[in-house]
DRENSEVEX-526640 format. One record per residue: residue in one letter; x, y negated, z of N, C-alpha, C in turn. Coordinates in steps of 0.02 Angstrom, whole numbers, padded with zeros to 5 digits, always signed. Each point is the difference from the previous one (the first is absolute). Layout:
residues N
aXYZXYZXYZ;...
***
This chain:
residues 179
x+03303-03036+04894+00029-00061+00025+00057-00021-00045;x-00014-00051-00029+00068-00050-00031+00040-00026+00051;x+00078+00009-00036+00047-00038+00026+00012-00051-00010;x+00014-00062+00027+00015-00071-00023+00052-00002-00026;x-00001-00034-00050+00046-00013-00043+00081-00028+00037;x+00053-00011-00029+00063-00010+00029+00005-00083+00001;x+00019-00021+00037+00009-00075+00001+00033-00035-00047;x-00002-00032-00042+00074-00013-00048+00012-00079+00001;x-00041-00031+00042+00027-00080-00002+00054-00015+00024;x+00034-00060+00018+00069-00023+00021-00019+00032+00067;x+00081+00043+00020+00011+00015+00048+00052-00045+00065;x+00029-00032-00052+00070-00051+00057-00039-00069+00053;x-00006+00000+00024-00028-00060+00034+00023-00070-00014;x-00038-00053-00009+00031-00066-00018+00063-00043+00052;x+00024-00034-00033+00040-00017+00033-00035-00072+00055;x+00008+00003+00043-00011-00032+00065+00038-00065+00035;x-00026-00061-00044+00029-00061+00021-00028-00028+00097;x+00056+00008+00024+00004-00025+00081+00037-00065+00029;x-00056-00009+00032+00037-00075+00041+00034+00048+00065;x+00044-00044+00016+00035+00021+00063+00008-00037+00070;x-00042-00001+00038-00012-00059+00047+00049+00008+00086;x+00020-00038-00011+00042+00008+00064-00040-00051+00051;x-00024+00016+00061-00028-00037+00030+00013+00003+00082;x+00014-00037+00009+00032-00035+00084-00045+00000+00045;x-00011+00039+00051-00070-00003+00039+00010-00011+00064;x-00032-00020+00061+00009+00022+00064-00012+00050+00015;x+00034+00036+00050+00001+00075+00016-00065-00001+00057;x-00063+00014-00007-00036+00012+00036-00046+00046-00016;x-00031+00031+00040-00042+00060-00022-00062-00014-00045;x-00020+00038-00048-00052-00016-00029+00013-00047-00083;x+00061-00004-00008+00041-00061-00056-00016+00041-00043;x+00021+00063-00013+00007+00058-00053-00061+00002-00015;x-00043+00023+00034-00063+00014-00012-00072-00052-00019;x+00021-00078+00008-00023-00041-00030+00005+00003-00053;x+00085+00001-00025+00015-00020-00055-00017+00064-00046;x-00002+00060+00007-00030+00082-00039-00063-00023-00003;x-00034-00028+00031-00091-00029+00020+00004-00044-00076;x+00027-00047+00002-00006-00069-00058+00007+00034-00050;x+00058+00051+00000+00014+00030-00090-00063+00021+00003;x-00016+00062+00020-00060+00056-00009-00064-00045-00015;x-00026-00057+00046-00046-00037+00001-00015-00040-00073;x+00080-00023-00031-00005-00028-00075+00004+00048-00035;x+00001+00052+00010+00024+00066-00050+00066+00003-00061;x+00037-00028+00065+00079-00001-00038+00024+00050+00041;x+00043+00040-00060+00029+00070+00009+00079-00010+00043;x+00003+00018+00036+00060+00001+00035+00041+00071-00031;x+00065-00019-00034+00029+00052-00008+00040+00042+00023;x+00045-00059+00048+00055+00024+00056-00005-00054+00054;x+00016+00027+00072-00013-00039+00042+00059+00015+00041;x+00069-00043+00030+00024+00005+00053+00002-00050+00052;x+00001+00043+00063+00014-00066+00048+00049+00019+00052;x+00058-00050+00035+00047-00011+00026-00005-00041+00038;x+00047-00005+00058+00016-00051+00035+00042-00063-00056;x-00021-00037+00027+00057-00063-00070+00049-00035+00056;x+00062+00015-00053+00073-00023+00039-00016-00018+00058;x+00007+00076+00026+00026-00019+00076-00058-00039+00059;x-00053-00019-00026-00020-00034+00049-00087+00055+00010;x+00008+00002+00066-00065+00038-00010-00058-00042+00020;x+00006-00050-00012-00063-00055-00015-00046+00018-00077;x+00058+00010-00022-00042-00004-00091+00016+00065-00007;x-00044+00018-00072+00011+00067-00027-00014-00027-00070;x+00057+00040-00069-00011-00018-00052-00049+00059-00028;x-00030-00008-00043-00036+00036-00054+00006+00006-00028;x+00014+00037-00068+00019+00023-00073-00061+00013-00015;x-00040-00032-00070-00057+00033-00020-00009-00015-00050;x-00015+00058-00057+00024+00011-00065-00069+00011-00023;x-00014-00037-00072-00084-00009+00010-00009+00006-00077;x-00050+00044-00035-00005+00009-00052-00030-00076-00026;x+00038-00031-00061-00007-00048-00019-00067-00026-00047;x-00030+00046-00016-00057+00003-00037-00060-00005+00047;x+00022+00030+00055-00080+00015+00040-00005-00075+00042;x+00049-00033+00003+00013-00050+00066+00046-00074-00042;x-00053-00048-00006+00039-00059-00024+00077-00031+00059;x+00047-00023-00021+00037+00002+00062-00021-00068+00029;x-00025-00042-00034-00027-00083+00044-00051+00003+00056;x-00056+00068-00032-00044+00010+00050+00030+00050+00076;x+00061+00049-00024+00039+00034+00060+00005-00051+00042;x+00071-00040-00049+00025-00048+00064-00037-00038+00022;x-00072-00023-00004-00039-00045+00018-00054+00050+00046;x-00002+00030+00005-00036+00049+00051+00046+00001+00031;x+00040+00034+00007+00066+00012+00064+00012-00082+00038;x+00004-00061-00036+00012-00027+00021-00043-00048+00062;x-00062+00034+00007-00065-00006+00044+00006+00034+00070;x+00034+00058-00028+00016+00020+00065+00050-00033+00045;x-00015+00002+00094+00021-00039+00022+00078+00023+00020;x+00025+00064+00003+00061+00041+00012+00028+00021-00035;x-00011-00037-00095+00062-00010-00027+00027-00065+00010;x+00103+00017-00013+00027-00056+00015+00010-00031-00080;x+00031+00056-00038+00005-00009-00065+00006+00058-00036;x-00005-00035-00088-00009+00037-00039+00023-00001-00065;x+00057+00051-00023+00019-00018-00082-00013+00052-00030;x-00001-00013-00055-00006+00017-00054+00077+00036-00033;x-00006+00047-00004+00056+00024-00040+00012+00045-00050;x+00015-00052-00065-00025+00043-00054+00057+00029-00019;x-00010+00076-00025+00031+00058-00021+00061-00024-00018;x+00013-00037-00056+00069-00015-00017+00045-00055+00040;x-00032-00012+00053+00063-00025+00034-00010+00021+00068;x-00019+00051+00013+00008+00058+00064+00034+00062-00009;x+00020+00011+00046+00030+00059+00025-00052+00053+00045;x-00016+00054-00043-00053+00041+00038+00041+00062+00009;x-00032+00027+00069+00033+00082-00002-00088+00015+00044;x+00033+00091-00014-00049+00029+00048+00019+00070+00020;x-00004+00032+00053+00028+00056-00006-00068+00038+00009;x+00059+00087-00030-00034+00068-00010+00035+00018+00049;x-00043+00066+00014+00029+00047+00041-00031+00049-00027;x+00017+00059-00019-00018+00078-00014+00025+00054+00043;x-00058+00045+00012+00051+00074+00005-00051+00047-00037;x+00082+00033-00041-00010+00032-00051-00003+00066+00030;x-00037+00056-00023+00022+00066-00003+00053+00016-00038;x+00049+00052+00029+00042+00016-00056+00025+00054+00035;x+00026+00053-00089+00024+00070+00000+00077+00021+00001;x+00038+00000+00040+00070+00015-00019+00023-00029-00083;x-00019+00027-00060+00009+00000-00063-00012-00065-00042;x-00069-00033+00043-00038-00085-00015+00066-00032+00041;x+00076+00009+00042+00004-00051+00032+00056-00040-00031;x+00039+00031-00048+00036-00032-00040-00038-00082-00047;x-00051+00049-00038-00044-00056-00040-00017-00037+00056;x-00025+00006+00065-00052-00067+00028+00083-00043+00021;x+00045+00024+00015+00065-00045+00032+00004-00046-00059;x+00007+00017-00050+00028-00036-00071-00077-00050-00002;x-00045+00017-00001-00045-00054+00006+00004-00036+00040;x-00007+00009+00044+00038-00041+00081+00061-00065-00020;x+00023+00015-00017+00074-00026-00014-00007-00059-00061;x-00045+00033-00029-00020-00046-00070-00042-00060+00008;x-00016+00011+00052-00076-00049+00027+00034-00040+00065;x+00064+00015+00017+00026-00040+00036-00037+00013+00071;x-00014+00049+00010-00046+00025+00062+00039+00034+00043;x-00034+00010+00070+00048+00023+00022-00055+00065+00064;x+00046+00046+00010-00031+00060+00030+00009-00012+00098;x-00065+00002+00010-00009-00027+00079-00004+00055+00061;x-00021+00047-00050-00023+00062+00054+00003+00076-00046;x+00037+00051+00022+00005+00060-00027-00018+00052+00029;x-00017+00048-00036-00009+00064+00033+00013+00062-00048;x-00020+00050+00028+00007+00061-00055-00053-00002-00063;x-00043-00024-00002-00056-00003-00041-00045-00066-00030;x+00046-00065+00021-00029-00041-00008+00069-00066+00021;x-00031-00054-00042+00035-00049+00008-00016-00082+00001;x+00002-00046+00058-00018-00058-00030+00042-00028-00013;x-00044-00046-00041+00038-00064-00051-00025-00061+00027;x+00037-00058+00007+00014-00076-00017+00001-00034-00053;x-00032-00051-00029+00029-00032-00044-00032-00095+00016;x+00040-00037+00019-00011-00064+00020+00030-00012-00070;x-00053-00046-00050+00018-00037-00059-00071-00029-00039;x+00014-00004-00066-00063-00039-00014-00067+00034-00010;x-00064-00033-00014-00035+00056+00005+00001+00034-00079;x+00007-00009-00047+00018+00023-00069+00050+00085+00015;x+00049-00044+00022+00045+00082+00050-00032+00030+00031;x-00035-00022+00039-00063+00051+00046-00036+00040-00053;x-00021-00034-00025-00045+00032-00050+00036+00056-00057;x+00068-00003-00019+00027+00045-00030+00017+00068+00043;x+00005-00025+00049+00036+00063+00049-00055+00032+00003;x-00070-00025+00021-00062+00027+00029+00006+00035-00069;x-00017-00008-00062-00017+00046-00077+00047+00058+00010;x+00078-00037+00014+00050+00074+00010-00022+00046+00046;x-00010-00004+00071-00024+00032+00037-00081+00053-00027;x-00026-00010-00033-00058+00019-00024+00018+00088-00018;x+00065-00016-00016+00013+00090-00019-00006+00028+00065;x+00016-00024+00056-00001+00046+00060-00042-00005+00035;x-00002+00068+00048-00064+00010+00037+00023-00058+00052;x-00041-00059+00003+00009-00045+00057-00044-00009+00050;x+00025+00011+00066-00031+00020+00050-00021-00064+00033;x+00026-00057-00011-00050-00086+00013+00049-00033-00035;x-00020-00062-00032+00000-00054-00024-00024-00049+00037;x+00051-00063+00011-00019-00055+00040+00020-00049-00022;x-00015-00052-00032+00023-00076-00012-00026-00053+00034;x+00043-00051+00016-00029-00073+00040-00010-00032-00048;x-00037-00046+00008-00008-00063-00028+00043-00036-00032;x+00001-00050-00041+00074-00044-00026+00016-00047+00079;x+00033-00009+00002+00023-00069+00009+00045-00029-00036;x+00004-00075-00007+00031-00032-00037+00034-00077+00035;x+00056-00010-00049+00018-00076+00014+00032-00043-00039;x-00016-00060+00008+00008-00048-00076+00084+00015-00010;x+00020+00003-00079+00066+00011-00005+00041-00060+00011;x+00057-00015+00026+00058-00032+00023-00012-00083-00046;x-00015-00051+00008+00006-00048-00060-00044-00005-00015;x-00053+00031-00008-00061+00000-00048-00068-00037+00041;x-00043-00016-00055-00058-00048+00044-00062+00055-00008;x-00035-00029+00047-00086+00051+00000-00036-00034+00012;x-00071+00023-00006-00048-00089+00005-00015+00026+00065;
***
C-alpha cells in the first residue's frame, strides 16, 4: 500500500468579501425561518446571523446578516427580502462605514504554571475573565471580529474546553450614509 503524497498547494484561505445586511422585520413566528428558506433556496451562503429585539419595541426584531459576497448578488438579496411580507426594512451596510462587533466566549483548560501566560494574553486582547476555577478559566471578549479571530489563534495553544462566538452585529457609523 502507497501513501499519498503530502498536500503542498495554498494553505491560507481567501479572503472573503461580505455584505452586511441589517434588516427590520416584524416579530412574528416563522420570519427567521422564511428568510434562512430564501438564502438556502438561492444558494446564498449565510455567514453570520443575529437576531434581537430592535430598540425597545417588541413589535419588530432586527437582524444582522452577513453574507458571503461572491455567492449572493446584493440587488438580488435585497430584492428577495423585499417580497417578503414581515420585513419592515432593510440596509445595507457596507464595512467601512459600520461598526461591527461580535463576541467570544472560551473556557480554557489551565495548569497552575499556563496561568501567568494565559492572564497576559487576556489583558492583551482586552478580554476579560468571567468565570474561574482551579483548572480552568473563561474568557470574554466583546470587539471586532478580526479581534475575535486573533484571540481564537492565541487560544489555540490551550487545551480549550468550548469555544463560542455570536454572530456580528452591526451599525451604520455616526454621520455616515448606507444605501
Amino acid at each position: 500500500m502507497t501513501t499519498p503524497e503530502p498536500y503542498v498547494g495554498p494553505t491560507a484561505a481567501p479572503v472573503v468579501q461580505h455584505h452586511i445586511l441589517s434588516v427590520l422585520v416584524e416579530n412574528k413566528a416563522g420570519v427567521l425561518a422564511r428568510i434562512a428558506g430564501l438564502f438556502a433556496r438561492r444558494g446564498f451562503n449565510i455567514y453570520s446571523l443575529a437576531v434581537a429585539p430592535a430598540e425597545g419595541h417588541a413589535r419588530f426584531s432586527r437582524i444582522t446578516i452577513v453574507v458571503d459576497a461572491d455567492s449572493a448578488p446584493l440587488e438580488q438579496i435585497v430584492g428577495q427580502l423585499n417580497k417578503l411580507v414581515n420585513v419592515v426594512a432593510i440596509t445595507d451596510l457596507a464595512p467601512k462605514f459600520a461598526i461591527e462587533r461580535e463576541l467570544l466566549l472560551a473556557t480554557i483548560r489551565t495548569e497552575v504554571d499556563e496561568q501567568t501566560n494565559l492572564m497576559e494574553i487576556i489583558a492583551a486582547a482586552n478580554a476579560a475573565i468571567v468565570d474561574v476555577d482551579a483548572h480552568a478559566v473563561t474568557v470574554m471578549l466583546a470587539a471586532t471580529p478580526e479581534a475575535c479571530d486573533a484571540l481564537e489563534r492565541t487560544l489555540e495553544g490551550f487545551a480549550e474546553v468550548e469555544l463560542h462566538r455570536t454572530g456580528r452585529v452591526a451599525l451604520p457609523r455616526l454621520g455616515k450614509v448606507t444605501s
